[in-house]
C-alpha positions as CSV (number, residue, x, y, z in Angstrom):
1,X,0.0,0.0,0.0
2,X,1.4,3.6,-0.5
3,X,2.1,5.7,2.4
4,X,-0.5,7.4,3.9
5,X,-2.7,7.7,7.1
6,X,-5.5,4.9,6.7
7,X,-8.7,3.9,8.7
8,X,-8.6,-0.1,9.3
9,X,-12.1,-2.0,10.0
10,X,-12.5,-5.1,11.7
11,X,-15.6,-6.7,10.9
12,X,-17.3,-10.0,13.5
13,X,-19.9,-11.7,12.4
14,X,-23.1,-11.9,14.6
15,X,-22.6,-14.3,17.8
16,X,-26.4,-15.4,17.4
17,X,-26.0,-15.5,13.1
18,X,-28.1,-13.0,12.8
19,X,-27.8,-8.9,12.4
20,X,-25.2,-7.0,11.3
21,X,-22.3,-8.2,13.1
22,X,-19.9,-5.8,15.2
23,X,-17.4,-3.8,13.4
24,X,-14.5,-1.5,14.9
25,X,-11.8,0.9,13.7
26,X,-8.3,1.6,14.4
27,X,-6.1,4.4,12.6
28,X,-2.8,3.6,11.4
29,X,0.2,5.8,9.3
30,X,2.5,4.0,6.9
31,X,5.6,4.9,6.2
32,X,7.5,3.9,2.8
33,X,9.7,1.2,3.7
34,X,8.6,0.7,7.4
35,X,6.5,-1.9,8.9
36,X,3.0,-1.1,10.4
37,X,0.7,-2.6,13.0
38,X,-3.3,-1.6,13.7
39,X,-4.7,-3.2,16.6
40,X,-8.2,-3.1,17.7
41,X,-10.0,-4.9,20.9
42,X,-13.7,-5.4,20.5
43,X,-15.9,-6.7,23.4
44,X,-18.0,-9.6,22.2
């Protein structure tokens, strides 16, 4: 991916299988050449 800032989603699908599921965000900024971690905790 090119530098940048980006927005990450994580998407879970619905405990029960049904609905929308749960989805969260995390920011993260890439830099060329570096490495790059996004972590997100969701509460199920």
């Amino acid at each position: 991916m090119p530098p940048g800032h980006y927005t990450v989603e994580y998407w879970h699908e619905p405990l029960d299988g049904k609905g929308r599921g749960a989805t969260t965000t995390a920011e993260v900024d890439l830099k060329d050449g570096a490495p790059a971690r996004a972590d997100a905790v969701r509460e199920l």
